[in-house]
N, C-alpha and C positions, 0 to 999 in steps of 0.2 A: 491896337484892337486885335491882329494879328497874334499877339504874344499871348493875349488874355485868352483867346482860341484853343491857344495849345497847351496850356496850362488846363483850360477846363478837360479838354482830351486827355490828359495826363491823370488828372483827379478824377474821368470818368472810369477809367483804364482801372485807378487802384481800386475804387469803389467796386466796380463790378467783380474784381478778384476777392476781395475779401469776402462780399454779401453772396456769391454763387457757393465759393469755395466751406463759405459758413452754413451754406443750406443744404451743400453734399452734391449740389448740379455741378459736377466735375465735366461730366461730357459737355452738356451745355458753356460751360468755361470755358471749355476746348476750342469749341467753335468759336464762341467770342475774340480768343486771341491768333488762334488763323487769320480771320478777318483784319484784324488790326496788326497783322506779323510787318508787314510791309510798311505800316506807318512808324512804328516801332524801329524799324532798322534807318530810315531814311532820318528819322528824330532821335537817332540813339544818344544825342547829348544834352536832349530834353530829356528823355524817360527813365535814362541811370536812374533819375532820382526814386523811381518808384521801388529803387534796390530796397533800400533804406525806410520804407513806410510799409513793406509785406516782410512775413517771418517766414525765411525760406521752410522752415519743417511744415509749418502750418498750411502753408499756401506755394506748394513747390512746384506744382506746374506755373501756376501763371507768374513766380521768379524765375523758371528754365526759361522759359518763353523770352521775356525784357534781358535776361542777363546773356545768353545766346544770341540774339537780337544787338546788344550796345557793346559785345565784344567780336564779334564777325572784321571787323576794319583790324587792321596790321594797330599793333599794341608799341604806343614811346616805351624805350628799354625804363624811364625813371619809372613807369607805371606797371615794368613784369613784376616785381614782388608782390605789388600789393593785390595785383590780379591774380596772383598764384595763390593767395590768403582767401579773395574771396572766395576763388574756383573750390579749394580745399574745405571750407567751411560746409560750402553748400551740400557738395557730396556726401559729409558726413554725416548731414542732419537733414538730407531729405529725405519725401516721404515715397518710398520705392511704386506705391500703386500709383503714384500720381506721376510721376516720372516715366512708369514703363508708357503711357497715352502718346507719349511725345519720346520714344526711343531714339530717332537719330539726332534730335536738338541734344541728349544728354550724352549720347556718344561724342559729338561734337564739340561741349565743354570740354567732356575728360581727353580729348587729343588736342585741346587747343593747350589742356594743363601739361601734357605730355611735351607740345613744343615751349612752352616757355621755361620748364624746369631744364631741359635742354639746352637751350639758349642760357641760362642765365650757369649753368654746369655744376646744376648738384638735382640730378635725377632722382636720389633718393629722396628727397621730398614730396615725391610721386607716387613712389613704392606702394606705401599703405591706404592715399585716399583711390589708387586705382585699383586696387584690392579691392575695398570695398564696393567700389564703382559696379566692379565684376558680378557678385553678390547680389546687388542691389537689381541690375537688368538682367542676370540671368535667371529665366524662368523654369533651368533644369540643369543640375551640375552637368549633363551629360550635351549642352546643346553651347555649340561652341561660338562666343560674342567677337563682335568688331574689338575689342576691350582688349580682347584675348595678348594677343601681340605688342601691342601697347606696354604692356604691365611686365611680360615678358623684357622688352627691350632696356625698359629702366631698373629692371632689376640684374640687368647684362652689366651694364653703364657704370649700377651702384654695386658691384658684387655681392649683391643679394642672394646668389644663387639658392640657397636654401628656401626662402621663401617664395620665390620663384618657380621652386620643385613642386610647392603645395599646389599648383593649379594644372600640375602634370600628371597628379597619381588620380582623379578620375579620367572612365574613359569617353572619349566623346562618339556621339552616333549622328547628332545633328549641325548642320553646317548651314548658313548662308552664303557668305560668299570664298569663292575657291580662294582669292588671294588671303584670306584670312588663315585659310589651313594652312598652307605653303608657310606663312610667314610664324603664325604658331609654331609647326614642326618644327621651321629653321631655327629659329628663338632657342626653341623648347629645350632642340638637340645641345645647343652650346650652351646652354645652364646644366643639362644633365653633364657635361664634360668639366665643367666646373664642380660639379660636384664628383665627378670621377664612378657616374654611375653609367660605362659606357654600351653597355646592354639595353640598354633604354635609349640612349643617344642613337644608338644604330636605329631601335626601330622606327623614331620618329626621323631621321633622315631618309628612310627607307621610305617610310611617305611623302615624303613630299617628292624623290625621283621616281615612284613607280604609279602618283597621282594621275589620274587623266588627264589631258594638257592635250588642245591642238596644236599649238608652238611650243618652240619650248623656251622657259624664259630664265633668266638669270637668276631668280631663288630656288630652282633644278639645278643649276650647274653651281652654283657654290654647296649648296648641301650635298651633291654628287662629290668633292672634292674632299671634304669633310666624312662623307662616310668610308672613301677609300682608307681615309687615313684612321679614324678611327676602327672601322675592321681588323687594321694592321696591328695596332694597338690594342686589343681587344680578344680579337681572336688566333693571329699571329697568323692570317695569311689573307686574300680577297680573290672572290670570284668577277671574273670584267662580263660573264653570263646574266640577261636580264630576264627576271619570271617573267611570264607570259602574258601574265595582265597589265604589262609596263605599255603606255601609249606608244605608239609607231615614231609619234614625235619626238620622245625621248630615245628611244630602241636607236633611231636612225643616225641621231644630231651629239647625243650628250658627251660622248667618248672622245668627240673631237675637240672640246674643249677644256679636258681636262689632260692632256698626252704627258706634262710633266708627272700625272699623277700615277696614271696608269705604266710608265716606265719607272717608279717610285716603287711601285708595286711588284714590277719582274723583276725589281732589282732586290729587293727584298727576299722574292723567292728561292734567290739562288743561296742564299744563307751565308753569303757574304758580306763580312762586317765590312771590311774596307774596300770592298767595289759599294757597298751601298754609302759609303761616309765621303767614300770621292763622289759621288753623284751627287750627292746633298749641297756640295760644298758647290759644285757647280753649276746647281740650280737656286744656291741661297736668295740671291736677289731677289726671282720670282718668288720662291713663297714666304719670303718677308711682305713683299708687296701686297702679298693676297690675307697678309694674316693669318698663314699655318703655319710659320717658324716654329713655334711654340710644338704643335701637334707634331711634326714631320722629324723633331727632335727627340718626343719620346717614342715616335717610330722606331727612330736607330736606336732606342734605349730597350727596346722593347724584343729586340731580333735577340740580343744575351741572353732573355728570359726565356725565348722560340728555341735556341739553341739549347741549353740546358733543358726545358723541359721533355725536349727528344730524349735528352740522355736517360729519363727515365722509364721511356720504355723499350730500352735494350739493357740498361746494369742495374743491377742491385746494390751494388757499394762501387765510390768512384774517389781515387782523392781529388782535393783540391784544385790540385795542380795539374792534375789529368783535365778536369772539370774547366781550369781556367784554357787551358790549350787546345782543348776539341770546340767551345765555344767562342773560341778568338778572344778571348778577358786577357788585360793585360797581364794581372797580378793572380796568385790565388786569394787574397785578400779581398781583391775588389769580388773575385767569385765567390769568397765566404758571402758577400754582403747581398750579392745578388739573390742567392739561395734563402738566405736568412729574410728578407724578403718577401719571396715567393709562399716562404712557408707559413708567413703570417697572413700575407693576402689570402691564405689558401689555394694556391694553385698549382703547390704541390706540397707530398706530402711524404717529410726526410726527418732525419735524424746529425748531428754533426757532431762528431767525435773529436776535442778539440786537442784529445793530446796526441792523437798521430792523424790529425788531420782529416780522416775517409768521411765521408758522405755516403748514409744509406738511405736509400728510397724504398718508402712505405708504401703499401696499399691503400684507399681510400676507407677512413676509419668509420663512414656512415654508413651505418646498418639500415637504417631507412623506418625504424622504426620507434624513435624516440616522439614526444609531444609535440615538442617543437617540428618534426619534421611532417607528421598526420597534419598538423594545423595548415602547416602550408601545402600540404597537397589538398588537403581540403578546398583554400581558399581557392587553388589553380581551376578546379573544379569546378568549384560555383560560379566562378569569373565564366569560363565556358561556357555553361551552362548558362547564363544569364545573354553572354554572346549569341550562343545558336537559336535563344528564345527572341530575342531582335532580329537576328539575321530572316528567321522565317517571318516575323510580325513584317518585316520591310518588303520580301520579295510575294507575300500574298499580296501587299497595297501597290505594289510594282504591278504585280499579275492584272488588278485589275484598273491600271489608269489607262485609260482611254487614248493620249498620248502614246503613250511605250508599244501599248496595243495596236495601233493603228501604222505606226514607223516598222513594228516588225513585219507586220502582214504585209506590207509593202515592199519590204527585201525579200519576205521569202517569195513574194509573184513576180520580182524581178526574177529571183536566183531558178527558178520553176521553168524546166523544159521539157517540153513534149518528146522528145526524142529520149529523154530518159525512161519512157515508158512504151515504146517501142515491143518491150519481152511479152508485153500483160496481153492474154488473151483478149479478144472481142466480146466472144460469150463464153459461156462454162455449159460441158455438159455433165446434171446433174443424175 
């Protein structure tokens, strides 16, 4: 009798999805499967069946609802594949207005798809339905999802970087939760270094160590360790100086957890190749451990490019040979290569005369006034601009929350002392 029970609850359940969802009472749906969320979980080896009798496009909230619901319980490894198929299907072909009613049941899915392509160790099978995932719940390129870091991490995993990059290039203004941005930027930064675009990498590390933070927590200190080293690599020197808008929490704490880094950094300074390669070698352990062998190696690769690029702005013609012994380079050979290099990266700009060897250094050949270069100051422009038209939209709605309004007015009657007005006359005579 029992059985027959929950069967007819079962066949009520799909009935009511299909004939609401067929008359367009979405909200009404909605409610209906609230109500029933909790019979649904506690029954999820009765109700799977209702996978199978609704067409996720057609009727995708009330399948989020049952398929979120009968995969909540830890998954047997025989059954991650095939859960990884349904997860994927679904995402593909639902329908996004019905989806966003029930945002964190679909957030939910796509990290539960996120831990089993993990588990099972091919990430990239992830790659594209979190993409889309992305898409589907965000209501504005510019407003940054639970998703965000997710899609990021498996595209770390699968060497995706490039497609990875595509959810980097817009910019975001809106956040809900802090650990989402922290872990975005951290993401963010190591795909951009994969992609060797480390000017972008600085700036998203830069966010998440000069984020607001009451404590500070350990996705501040590895992106801290990460920007030392990319700065070095990048810009060929680092400031241990924190702007002013950096939390007290960070200002206070962060420096001491990274001291291999920051002694990484003086050592750098001094422009010494083999005081900084004995250092390396005697801190290898640690930054193997931490996972910046890689990074702290094209540090030292990076100081030959620091040295040389000084050289050009004291000579105008250098040999080789000069070139490899004022830089510390073994060979002039290995200096031809390092030159030859730079010059293609663009970061400097020479000539190499291969039958007696000299290297001459050029002025910079951009006039600043070709197509290509207006377009892109154009765009720098408009980005600005489009910035400083947020930045006010945000600090008028600031101005007037009630909230922010009521916390300031309350420091400043704290900070407020009569004794600072002690000079003010009593009366005026007029």
């Amino acid at each position: 009798m029992n059985n027959n029970n929950n069967n007819s609850s079962v066949e009520s359940l799909v009935n009511e999805i299909i004939r609401l969802t067929g008359a367009g009472s979405i909200n009404q749906l909605h409610n209906v499967l609230k109500q029933s969320e909790d019979v649904i979980r506690s029954q999820s080896a009765l109700y799977v069946n209702c996978l199978s009798r609704i067409d996720p496009q057609i009727h995708s909230l009330g399948f989020l609802y049952v398929l979120e619901a009968c995969t909540a319980a830890p998954v047997p490894e025989a059954q991650a594949n095939e859960l990884v198929l349904l997860f994927v299907r679904f995402i593909d072909v639902c329908n996004e207005e019905q989806i966003r009613l029930a945002p964190n049941k679909f957030i939910a899915i796509c990290k539960r798809l996120h831990e089993q392509v993990m588990a099972l160790g091919a990430p990239m099978r992830a790659v594209a339905p979190l993409r889309t995932a992305i898409r589907k719940i965000q209501v504005s390129p510019e407003r940054l999802t639970a998703l965000h870091s997710d899609f990021l991490q498996v595209c770390l995993s699968a060497k995706c970087y490039k497609i990875g990059y595509s959810v980097l290039e817009n910019d975001i203004y809106e956040v809900d939760q802090p650990r989402n941005f922290f872990l975005y930027c951290y993401y963010g930064g190591m795909i951009c270094i994969g992609q060797k675009r480390f000017a972008k990498a600085l700036e998203l590390f830069h966010n998440v160590v000069t984020a607001p933070m009451s404590t500070l927590n350990a996705i501040a200190v590895e992106a801290y360790k990460k920007y030392i080293l990319v700065s070095l690599i990048h810009l060929r020197q680092f400031s241990a100086s924190f702007p002013k808008y950096t939390s007290p929490a960070a200002q206070r704490n962060l420096k001491s957890f990274v001291t291999p880094y920051i002694e990484l950094a003086n050592s750098y300074s001094t422009g010494n190749i083999t005081e900084l390669q004995v250092f390396v070698q005697a801190n290898q352990q640690k930054f193997e451990s931490e996972n910046n062998l890689g990074l702290v190696k094209q540090v030292v690769s990076s100081m030959y490019k620091r040295n040389i690029q000084r050289l050009t702005q004291t000579y105008l013609t250098l040999s080789l040979e000069d070139i490899a012994n004022t830089a510390q380079i073994t060979t002039p050979k290995e200096a031809e290569m390092h030159v030859l290099q730079m010059i293609e990266d663009g970061e400097i700009y020479a000539t190499i005369n291969q039958k007696d060897g000299m290297v001459r250094f050029l002025e910079d050949p951009e006039q600043y006034k070709t197509c290509g270069m207006i377009e892109n100051i154009d765009s720098s422009i408009e980005r600005i601009m489009k910035l400083s038209k947020k930045l006010t939209k945000m600090d008028e709605k600031m101005s007037c929350d009630p909230v922010y309004l009521s916390r300031v007015g309350k420091e400043r009657r704290q900070q407020f002392d009569f004794d600072d007005l002690d000079h003010v006359p009593q009366k005026f005579n007029l």
